[in-house]
N, C-alpha and C positions, 0 to 999 in steps of 0.2 A: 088688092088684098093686103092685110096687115096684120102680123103676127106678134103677140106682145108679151116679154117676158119678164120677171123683176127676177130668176134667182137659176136660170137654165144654164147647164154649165158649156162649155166650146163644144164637149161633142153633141150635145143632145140636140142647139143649136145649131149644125155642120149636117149633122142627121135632119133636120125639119127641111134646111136647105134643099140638100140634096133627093130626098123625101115628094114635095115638089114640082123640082126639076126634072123629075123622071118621069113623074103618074100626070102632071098635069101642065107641063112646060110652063112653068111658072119660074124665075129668077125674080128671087128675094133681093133686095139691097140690104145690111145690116147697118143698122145707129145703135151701137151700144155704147152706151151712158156711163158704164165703170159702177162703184160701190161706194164711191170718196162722197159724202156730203158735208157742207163746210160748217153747217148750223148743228151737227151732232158734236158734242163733247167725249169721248170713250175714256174710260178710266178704268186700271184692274188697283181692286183693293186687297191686301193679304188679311184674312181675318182668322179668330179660333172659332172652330165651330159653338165654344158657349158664347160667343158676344157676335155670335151671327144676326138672330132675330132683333136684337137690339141698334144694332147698326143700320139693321134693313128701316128701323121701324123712325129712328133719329133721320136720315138719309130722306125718306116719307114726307116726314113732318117739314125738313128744310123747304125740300124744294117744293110744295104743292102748300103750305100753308099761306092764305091770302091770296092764293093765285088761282085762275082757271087749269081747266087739264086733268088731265088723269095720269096713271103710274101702270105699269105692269114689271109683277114679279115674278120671273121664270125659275122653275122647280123643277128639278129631275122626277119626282114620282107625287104618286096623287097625296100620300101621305103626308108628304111634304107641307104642300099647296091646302091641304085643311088646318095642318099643326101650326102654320104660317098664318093663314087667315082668322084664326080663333086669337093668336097672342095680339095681332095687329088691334084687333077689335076690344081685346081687352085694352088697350095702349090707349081706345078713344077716338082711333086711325077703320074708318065705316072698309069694312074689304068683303071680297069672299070669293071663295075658292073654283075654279075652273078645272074641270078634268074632263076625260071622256066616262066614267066611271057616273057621271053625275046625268041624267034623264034629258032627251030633248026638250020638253019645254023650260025646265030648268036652265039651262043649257042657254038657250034662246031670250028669256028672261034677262037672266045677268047678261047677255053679251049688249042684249038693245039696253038696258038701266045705263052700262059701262058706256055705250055713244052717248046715251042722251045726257053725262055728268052725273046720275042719281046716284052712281058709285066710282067715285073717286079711284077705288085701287082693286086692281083683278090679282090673285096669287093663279095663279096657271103653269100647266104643264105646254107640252109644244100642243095641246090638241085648239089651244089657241089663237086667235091671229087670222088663219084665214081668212081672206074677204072681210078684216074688221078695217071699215071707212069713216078712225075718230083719224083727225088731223093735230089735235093739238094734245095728244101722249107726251106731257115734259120729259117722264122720266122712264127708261126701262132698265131691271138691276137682274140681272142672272146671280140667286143665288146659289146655285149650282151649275158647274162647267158645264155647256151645252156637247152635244155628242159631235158635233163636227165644226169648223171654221161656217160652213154653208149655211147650218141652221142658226149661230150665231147672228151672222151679219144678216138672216132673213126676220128674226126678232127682234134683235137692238134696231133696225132699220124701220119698226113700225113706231119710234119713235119720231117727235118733229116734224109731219109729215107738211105740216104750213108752215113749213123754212126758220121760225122761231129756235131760240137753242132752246137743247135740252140735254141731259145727261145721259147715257149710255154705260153704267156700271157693272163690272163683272167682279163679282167677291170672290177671291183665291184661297184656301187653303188646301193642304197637299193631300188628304184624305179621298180630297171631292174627286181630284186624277185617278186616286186608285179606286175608286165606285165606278165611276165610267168608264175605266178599260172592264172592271169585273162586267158592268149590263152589256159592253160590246161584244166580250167575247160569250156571253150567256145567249147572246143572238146569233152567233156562228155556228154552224152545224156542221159537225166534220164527216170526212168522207165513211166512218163507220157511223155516225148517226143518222147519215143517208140509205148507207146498205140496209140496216134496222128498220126504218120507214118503208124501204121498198119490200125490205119481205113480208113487215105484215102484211100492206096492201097485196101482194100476189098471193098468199097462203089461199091455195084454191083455186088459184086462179088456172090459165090453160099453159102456162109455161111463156108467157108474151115477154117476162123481162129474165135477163139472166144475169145475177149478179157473182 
């Protein structure tokens, strides 16, 4: 048996182990590979948010002009990833926009065009990426701070995949930290907007939860 992971962190792996070992006496041996690959380049750029899209789009044209390969530009929200895709294309630079927000065959469309080269550049949120099997991605540019180190290095990493360099660029400005703690904590739910959730669900109900 062989269990295969590219981004499972020690406990989750520790837990499949032991998982296993218990329901089906199975011991697992682990090969973990690390994160380090030598043919990716990483680089953070500090930018202003007005010479954002200009940088992404100069940045573009460097590395993919006369060359094979594709690009992906990561967005924190859908917005982003169409106001990004429309300038680019204004620029002359063929892109277009990835979200979930956007229709399965649409969806399905742009990801196969993106393998097969007939677009050059994806602007996408993280609903991107998965199971995509291009190898030769030169370049991936987060133009907004990703929400954790994890999803970071699991996007910059779908860069390069046929050992060729390529660039791995993450644009800095300080504004982009304080949006991402604000969407982190708008994702937390405190122990009174717990209580709240459970009462409506019980209003009526037989007395099952007691808050």
């Amino acid at each position: 048996m062989g269990a295969f992971t590219a981004t499972a962190k020690k406990d989750v792996i520790e837990e499949i182990i032991s998982h296993l070992r218990e329901k089906l006496s199975i011991d697992l041996e682990s090969f973990i590979g690390g994160v380090q690959r030598e043919n990716l380049n990483f680089q953070v750029w500090p930018v202003a948010r007005n010479e954002k899209y200009d940088v992404i789009a100069n940045c573009i044209k460097e590395s993919l002009t006369g060359k094979n390969g594709g690009a992906i530009v990561y967005c924190s929200s859908r917005r982003h990833t169409e106001e990004l895709s429309l300038f680019l294309n204004e620029k002359e630079i063929h892109s277009e926009a990835f979200h979930a927000g956007r229709s399965e065959p649409d969806k399905r469309n742009i990801q196969d065009a993106f393998v097969e080269g007939k677009i050059p550049v994806i602007c996408a949120t993280n609903a991107f990426g998965m199971g995509i099997d291009k190898k030769d991605i030169r370049l991936v540019i987060h133009a907004d701070i990703p929400g954790s180190l994890e999803n970071y290095l699991q996007e910059a990493g779908r860069a390069g995949r046929d050992m060729e360099p390529s660039d791995c660029i993450l644009l800095y400005e300080q504004e982009d930290i304080e949006n991402q703690f604000s969407l982190n904590a708008y994702s937390k739910l405190s122990i009174k907007d717990i209580k709240k959730i459970l009462g409506i669900l019980t209003k009526g109900s037989t007395g099952l939860f007691q808050l």
